[in-house]
C-alpha positions in Angstrom: 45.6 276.0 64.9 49.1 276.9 65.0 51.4 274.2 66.9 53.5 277.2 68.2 50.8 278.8 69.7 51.1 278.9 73.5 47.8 278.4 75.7 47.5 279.9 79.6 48.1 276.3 80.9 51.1 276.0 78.9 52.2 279.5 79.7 51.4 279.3 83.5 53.4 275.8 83.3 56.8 276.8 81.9 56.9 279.8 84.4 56.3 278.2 87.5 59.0 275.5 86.2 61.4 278.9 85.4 60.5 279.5 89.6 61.0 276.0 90.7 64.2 275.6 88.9 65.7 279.3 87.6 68.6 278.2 85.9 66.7 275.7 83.5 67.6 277.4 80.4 65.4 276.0 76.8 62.7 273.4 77.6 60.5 271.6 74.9 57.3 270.0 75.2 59.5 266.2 74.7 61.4 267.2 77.5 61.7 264.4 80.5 60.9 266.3 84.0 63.1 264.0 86.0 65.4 262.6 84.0 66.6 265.3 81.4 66.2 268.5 84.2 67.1 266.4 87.0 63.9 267.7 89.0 63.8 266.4 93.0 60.7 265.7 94.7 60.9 269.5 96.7 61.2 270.5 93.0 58.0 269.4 91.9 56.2 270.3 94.9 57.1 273.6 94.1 56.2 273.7 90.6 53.0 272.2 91.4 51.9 274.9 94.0 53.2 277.5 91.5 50.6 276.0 89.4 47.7 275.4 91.5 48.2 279.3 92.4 48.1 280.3 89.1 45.1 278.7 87.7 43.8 278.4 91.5 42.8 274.7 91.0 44.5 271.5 93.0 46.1 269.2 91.1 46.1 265.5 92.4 49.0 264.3 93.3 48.5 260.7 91.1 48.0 263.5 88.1 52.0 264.5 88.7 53.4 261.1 88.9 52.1 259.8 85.7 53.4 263.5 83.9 56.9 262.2 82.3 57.1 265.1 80.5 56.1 269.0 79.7 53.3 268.0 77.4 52.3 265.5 79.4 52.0 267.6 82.5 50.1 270.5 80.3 47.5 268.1 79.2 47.1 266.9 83.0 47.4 270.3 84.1 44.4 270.9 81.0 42.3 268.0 82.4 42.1 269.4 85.7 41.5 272.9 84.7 38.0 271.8 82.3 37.1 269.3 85.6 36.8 272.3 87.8 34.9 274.6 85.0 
């Protein structure tokens, strides 16, 4: 189990972040969604649909606001995705 090793949810995650915010450049699994990329609530919105589309699940909105960072919205995203298996 290599750590570099991207999975679908992971995948599907930094490219609807790469839609919500196109300019966003290198972003690591530590990285803070609000405070180091600055992302506004219209922002997240965005990336969330982008998500749900994707993996055609809905993500609760209690699910985002306790996400601080990549990982931690990939492992919500995760939990969702094996909920609605």
């Amino acid at each position: 189990n290599m750590p570099e090793t991207i999975d679908r949810v992971e995948q599907v995650v930094r490219d609807a972040l790469k839609i919500a915010v196109p300019d966003i450049g290198i972003v690591d699994g530590s990285t803070h969604l609000a405070s180091e990329l600055g992302l506004d609530s219209s922002q997240v919105m965005d990336l969330i649909m982008e998500i749900e589309d994707h993996l055609d699940i809905s993500i609760p909105v209690a699910t985002i606001a306790e996400a601080r960072t990549l990982d931690q919205l990939c492992d919500s995203v995760r939990r969702v995705v094996a909920g609605n298996a």
